[in-house]
N, C-alpha and C positions, 0 to 999 in steps of 0.2 A: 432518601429512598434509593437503591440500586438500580441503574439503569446497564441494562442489556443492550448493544449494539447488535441488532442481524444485518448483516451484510447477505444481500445475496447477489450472487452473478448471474442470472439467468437471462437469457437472450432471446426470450420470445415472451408475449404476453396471451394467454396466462402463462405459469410458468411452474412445472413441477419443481423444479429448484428453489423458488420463490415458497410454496405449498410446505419444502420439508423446514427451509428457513424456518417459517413463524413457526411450525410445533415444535420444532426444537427451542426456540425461545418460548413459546404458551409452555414448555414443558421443564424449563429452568425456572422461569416466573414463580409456577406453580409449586416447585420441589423446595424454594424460597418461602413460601409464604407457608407452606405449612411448618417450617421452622423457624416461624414468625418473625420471618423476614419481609419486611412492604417492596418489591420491587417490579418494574413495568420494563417494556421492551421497547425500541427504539430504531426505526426501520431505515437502513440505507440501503436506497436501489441502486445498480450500479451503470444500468443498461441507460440510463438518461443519463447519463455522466460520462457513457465514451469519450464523447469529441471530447470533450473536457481534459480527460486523462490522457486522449494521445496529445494533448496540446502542451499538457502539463511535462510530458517525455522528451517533447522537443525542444521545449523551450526552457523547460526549468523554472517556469511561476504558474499558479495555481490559480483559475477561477474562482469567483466568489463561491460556487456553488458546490465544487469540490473540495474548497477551503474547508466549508461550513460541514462538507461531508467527512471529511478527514480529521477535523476537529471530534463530530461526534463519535468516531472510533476512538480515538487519542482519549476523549473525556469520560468514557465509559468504565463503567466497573467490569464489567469483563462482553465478551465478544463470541456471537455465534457467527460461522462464516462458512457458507457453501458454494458450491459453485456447480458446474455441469462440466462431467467428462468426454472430451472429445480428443478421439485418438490417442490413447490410452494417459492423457494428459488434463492438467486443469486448460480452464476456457484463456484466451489469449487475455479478455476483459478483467480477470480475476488477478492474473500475473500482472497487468499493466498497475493497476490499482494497488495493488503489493508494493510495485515496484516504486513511487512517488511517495511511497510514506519513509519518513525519515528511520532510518536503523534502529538507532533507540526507541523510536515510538512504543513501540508494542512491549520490552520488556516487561518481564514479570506478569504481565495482566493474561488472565483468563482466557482463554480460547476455546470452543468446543468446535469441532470441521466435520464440516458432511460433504455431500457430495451425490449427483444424480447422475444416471446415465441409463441408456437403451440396454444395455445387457449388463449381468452380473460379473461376466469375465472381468470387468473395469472394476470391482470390489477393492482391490487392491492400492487402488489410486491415490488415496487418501494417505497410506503411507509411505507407497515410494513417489509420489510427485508433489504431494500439499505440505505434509508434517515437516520435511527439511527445510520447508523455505519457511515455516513459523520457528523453526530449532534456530535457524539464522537469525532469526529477530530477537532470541530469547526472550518470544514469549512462554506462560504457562501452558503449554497445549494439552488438555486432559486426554486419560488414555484410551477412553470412547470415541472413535466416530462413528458417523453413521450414513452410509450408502444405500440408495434406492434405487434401484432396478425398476424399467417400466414395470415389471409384474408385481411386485411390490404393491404397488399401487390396487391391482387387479382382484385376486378371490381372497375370502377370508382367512384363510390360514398363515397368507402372505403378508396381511395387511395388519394381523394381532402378533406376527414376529416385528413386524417392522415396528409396532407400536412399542411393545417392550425395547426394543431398541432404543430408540427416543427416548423415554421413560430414565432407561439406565442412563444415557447421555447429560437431560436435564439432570438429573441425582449430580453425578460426577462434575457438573459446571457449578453447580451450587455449594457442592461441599468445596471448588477450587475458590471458590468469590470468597468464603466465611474464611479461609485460611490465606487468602493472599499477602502477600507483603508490597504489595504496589502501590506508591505512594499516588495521592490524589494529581491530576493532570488537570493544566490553563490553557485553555484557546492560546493566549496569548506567550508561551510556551513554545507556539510552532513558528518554524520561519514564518517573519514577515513577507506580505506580499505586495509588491512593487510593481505601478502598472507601466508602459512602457512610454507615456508620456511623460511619466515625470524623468525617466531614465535619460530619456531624451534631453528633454530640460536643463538636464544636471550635465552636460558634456560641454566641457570650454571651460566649467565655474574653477573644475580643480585636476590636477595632474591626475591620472588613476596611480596605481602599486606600478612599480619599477618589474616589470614581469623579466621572466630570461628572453624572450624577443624581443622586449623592446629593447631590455641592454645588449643585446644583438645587433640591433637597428643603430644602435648610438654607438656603441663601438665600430663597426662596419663605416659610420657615417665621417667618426674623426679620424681614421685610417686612411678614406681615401681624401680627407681632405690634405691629409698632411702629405701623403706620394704627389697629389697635384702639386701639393706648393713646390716640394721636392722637383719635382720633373720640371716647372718654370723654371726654377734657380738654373738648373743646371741647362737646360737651354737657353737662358740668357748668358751662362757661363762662356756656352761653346759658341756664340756670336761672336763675342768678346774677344776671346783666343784667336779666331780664323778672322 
């Protein structure tokens, strides 16, 4: 069965970001099964996983819960992903979470990117601040997005554009999943993750890599041992003499 990964960013609960998420995947699902295709969608929140992510930035190892998050992106047959625009920019939580997933992860695989925000000016967004940083992943990012404007949300006229929106979005993810070329992805695939006990553990058992500081450190170290030796000799020299 094809599973859909939504990823959304949204920072408050409830959450319009969260709302355009699931129909853009109920509307990939759908555009799937009538081309009898079986597939279901697969929800990563991203707002319960801050701390997580900044922890994952500083330190460079992954939570379990993030792991497991990042895996169901990585393992998916393709990927809806939205976020909310603030200052004419994606959410800082959306970049971060971008930012921890390995380079190649995303290749080739499906993408479809939305995107919410308080006014329509921000429409834009999706292509000059979302699309390049999925063009850097080479992922397949389809040439639909779809942006909601609070109004949007609001009177009828607004809310049956916005729905053809989505509609074409779903179409365009589903016809990118039947034609991908993206080879199947393993949990096991992704760096391992090493907790700091055992890192610990393991210091004293074996030399680390010869890094350039530390053969820094070692050259520095028989340099001045050997001027000291030098500097005695020759003051015992000049004892000697006088």
């Amino acid at each position: 069965m094809t599973t859909i990964a939504v990823v959304s960013a949204g920072l408050s609960e409830p959450s319009s970001t969260r709302l355009l998420a699931d129909r853009l995947g109920e509307a990939a699902v759908a555009a799937l099964v009538a081309e009898g295709t079986p597939a279901h969608v697969l929800h990563v929140e991203l707002r319960p996983l801050a701390h997580e992510i900044t922890d994952a930035m500083l330190t460079g190892f992954a939570a379990p819960a993030l792991s497991a998050a990042t895996a169901a992106v990585v393992e998916a047959d393709a990927v809806v992903f939205v976020t909310p625009i603030f200052t004419a920019g994606v959410s800082g939580l959306a970049k971060s979470f971008l930012d921890v997933l390995d380079k190649d992860s995303l290749a080739d695989l499906p993408v479809l990117l939305g995107a919410t925000g308080g006014t329509s000016r921000h429409s834009l967004a999706i292509d000059h601040a979302l699309r390049p940083v999925f063009a850097y992943l080479r992922a397949a990012v389809v040439p639909t997005g779809v942006f909601a404007a609070t109004d949007d949300w609001g009177s009828d006229g607004d809310a049956a554009a916005l729905d053809g929106r989505i509609r074409r979005a779903g179409a365009d993810l589903a016809w990118a999943i039947r034609a991908s070329r993206r080879a199947p992805q393993e949990a096991d695939a992704l760096p391992a993750t090493v907790d700091f006990a055992s890192l610990l553990g393991g210091l004293g058992h074996r030399p680390g890599p010869l890094t350039p500081r530390r053969a820094l450190r070692r050259t520095t170290g028989f340099v001045g041992s050997e001027c000291g030796r030098l500097a005695a000799r020759s003051s015992v020299g000049s004892g000697t003499s006088s």
